[in-house]
N, C-alpha and C positions, 0 to 999 in steps of 0.2 A: 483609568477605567476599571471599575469593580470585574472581579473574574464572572457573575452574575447577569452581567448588564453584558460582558463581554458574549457571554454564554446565548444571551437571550439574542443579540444583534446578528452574530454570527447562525443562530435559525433562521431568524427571518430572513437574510442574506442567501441562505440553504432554498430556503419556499419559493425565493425570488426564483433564483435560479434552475429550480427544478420545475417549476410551472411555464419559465421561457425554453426551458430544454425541452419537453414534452411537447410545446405548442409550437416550435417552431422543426423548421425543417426542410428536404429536400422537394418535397411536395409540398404546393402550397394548394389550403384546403379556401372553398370559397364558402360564404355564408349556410350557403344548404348543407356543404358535406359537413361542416362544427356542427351544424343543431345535429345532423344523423349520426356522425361522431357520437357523441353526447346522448342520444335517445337511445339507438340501438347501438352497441359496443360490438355484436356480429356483424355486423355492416363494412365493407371495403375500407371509409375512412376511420371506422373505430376500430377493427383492427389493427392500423397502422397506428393508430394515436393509443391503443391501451396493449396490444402485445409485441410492440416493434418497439416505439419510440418509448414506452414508459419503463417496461422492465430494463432495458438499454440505461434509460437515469439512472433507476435503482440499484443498477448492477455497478454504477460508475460514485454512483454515494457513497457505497458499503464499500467496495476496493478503496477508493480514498478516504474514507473515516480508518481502515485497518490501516493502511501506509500510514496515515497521520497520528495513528493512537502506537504503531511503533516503533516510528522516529522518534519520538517525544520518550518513549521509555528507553528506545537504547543511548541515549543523547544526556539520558538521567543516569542511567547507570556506569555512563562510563564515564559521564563529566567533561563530553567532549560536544562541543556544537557542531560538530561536520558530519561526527557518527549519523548510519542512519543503515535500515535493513539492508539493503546490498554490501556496505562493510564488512560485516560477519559474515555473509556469504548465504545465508537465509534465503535467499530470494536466487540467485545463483544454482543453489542444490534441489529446488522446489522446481526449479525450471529445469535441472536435468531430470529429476524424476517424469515431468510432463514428456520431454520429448522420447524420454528413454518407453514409454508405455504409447506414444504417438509410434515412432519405429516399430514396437513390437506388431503392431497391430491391437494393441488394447482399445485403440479411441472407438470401436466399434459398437463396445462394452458400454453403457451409460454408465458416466459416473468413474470408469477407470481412469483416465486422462487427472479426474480433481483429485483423486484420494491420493494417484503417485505423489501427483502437487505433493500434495498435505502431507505425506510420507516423507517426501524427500526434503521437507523446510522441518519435521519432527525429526529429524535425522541429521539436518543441521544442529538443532536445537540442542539435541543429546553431545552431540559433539563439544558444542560451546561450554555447557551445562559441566561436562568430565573435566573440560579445559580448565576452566575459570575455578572449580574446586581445588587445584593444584596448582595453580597460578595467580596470585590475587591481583595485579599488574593490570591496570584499564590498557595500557598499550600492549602487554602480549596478547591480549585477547583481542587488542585488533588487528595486531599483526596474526596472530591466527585465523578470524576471519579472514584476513584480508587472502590468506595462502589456500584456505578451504574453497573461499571464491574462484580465486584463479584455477585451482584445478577442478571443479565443479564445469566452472566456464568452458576448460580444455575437452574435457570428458564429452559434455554436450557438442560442441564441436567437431567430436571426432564422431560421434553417432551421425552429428549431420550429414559428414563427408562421406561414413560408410554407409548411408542408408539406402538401402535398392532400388527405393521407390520413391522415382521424384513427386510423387501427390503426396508421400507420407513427410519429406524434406521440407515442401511448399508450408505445409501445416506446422511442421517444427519451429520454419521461418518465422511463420506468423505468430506463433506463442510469443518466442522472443522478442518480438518485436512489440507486445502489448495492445489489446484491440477491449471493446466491450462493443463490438459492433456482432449482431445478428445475436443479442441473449436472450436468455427468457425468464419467465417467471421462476423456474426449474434453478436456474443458476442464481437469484437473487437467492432460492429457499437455501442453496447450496454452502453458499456465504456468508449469511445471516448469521448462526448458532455459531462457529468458530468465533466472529469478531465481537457477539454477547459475550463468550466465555472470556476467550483475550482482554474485555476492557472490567471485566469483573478482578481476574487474574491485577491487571494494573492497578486497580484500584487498593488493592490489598497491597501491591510493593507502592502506592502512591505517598505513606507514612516515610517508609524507608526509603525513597531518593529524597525526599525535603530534609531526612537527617544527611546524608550522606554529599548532597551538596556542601556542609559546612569541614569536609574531608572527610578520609577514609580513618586514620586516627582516631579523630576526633567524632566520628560514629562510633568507630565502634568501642571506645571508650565509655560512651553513654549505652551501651547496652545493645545495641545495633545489629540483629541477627544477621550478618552478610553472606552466610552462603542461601539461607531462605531468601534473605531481598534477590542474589541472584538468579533464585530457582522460577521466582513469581517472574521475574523481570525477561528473562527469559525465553519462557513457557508465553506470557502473555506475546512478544514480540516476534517468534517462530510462529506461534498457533494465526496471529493475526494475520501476517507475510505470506504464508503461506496459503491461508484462505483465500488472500488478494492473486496469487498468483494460479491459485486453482483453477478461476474464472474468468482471468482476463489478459494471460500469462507477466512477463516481466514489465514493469512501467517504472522505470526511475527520476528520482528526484525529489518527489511529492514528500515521502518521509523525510527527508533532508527539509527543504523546503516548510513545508507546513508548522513546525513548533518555532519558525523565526520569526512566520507572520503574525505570530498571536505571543513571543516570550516577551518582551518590552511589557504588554499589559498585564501580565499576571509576575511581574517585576522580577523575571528569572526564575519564576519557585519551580522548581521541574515536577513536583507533588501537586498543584496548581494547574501546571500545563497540559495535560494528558485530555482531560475532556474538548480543553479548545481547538489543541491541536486536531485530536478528530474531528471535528466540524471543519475545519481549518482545510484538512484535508480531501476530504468529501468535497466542500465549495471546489477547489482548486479544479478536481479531476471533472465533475459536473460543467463546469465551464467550456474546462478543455477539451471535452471530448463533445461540447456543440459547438463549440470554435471549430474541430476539424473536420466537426460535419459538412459547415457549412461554407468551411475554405473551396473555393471554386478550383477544383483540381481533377484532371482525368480521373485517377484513383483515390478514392477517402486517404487522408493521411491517417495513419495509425496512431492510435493514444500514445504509447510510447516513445514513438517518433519525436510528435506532437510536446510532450513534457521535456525531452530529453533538449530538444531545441529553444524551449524556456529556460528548463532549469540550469542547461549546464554554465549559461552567463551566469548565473543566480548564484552559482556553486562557488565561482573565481570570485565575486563579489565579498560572498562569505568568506572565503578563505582571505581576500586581499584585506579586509577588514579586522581580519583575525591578529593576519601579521602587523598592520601600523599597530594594534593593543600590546603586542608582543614586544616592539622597537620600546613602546611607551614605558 
């Protein structure tokens, strides 16, 4: 399948899915409330149908197009199929920023809660950014990540346990645990301009991982600017992660996940994969989070939950499949 045709399938797979996310749900509407729905949007059930259930999609599109647009870049740059945002710790340090400005009392602040996000994943980022300048090695930079994670993770943990106030705790829970339940129009505008910029960013290292698939040598023998492909590469995969986690705290897997379900048709090219994977990713999390709308359970299951309980067979899978190539 042309990357084009892939391109085109995977929208209208998006439309499907965003028009059954929207129309379906835990109320069901009968003939009269749709047409009022539909005629007056002030109205009980157009409220629910345009500022409940719609921004809720759009806030679960845009989080999984950013996880999908930067698993596919960090998957490219380090030449590793497992890599994926939570490795480098991205999404770990975005999430201690969230709870650490939750604790302070910031969430009271509009808009403090996203920006720590967005600080604490740009804060990753610089991290990585110093690392990999000194380091050219795709594994120390994930064993680096992988060590900025773990104590990221710790850190967060220890604010949970010292925090004074179990409503500020409850709320800390729920970041980590991943939701786009109760968003708004506020939080899609929140999200939007980061994950524009991130796939502009990618687009520009999208030359440099199709060279640098063929080795690191042999890039950079052809000319191959490797600390700029790292900077874009990067900056695009921090900025995105971090957006995703602004609005909807931690949700893993989806980055992982989503550049597998679309690599086979753009025949491994990782310069190739970056737009599908976004789509790739958006479908997944659009799904999943009206799958756990509508799992019949006392409490909604949380999106993160929700993927984590997908993806982590998906993850043994990959990895099992890795190893028989590896025996081979």
């Amino acid at each position: 399948m042309r990357p084009s045709r892939l391109t085109v399938g995977l929208a209208l797979l998006i439309l499907a899915a965003v028009v059954g996310a929207v129309l379906l749900g835990e109320s069901v509407f009968d003939s009269r409330q749709w047409a009022q729905a539909f005629a007056d949007p002030a109205s009980g059930p157009g409220e629910v149908l345009w500022q409940v259930r719609a921004p809720r999609v759009a806030t679960a599109l845009m989080v999984g197009a950013a996880l999908g647009l930067a698993g596919a870049v960090m998957q490219g740059l380090l030449r590793n199929p497992l890599a994926d945002p939570g490795v480098l710790g991205v999404s770990a340090v975005a999430a201690l920023g969230a709870a650490s400005a939750i604790v302070l009392g910031a969430a009271a602040v509009p808009g403090a809660v996203e920006v720590s996000a967005l600080l604490g994943a740009g804060l990753a980022g610089a991290l990585l950014i110093l690392f990999s300048a000194r380091v050219r090695s795709p594994e120390a930079l994930i064993l680096f990540g992988v060590a900025v994670s773990s104590f990221a993770g710790a850190a967060t943990a220890l604010i949970f346990n010292l925090s004074p106030s179990p409503i500020a705790s409850a709320e800390v829970m729920g970041w980590l645990l991943g939701s786009v339940q109760n968003r708004s129009w506020i939080d899609v505008a929140w999200v939007t301009p980061p994950v524009l910029i991130s796939a502009v960013l990618a687009a520009f290292a999208a030359p440099g991982l199709r060279m640098l698939s063929l080795g690191e040598e042999t890039a950079r023998t052809s000319g191959l600017p490797m600390a700029r492909l790292r900077l874009l590469a990067l900056l695009a995969a921090a900025l995105a992660t971090g957006a995703a986690v602004a609005v909807a705290g931690v949700i893993g897997f989806v980055g992982l996940a989503a550049p597998h379900l679309v690599r086979s048709a753009v025949r491994g090219d990782p310069g190739r994969l970056l737009a599908p994977s976004a789509l790739a990713g958006g479908l997944m999390l659009v799904i999943a989070d009206l799958l756990a709308r509508l799992t019949p359970t006392d409490q909604e299951l949380k999106l993160g939950v929700f993927t984590a309980l997908v993806g982590a067979p998906l993850f043994a899978l990959i990895a099992w499949r890795a190893a028989r190539e590896w025996r081979l």
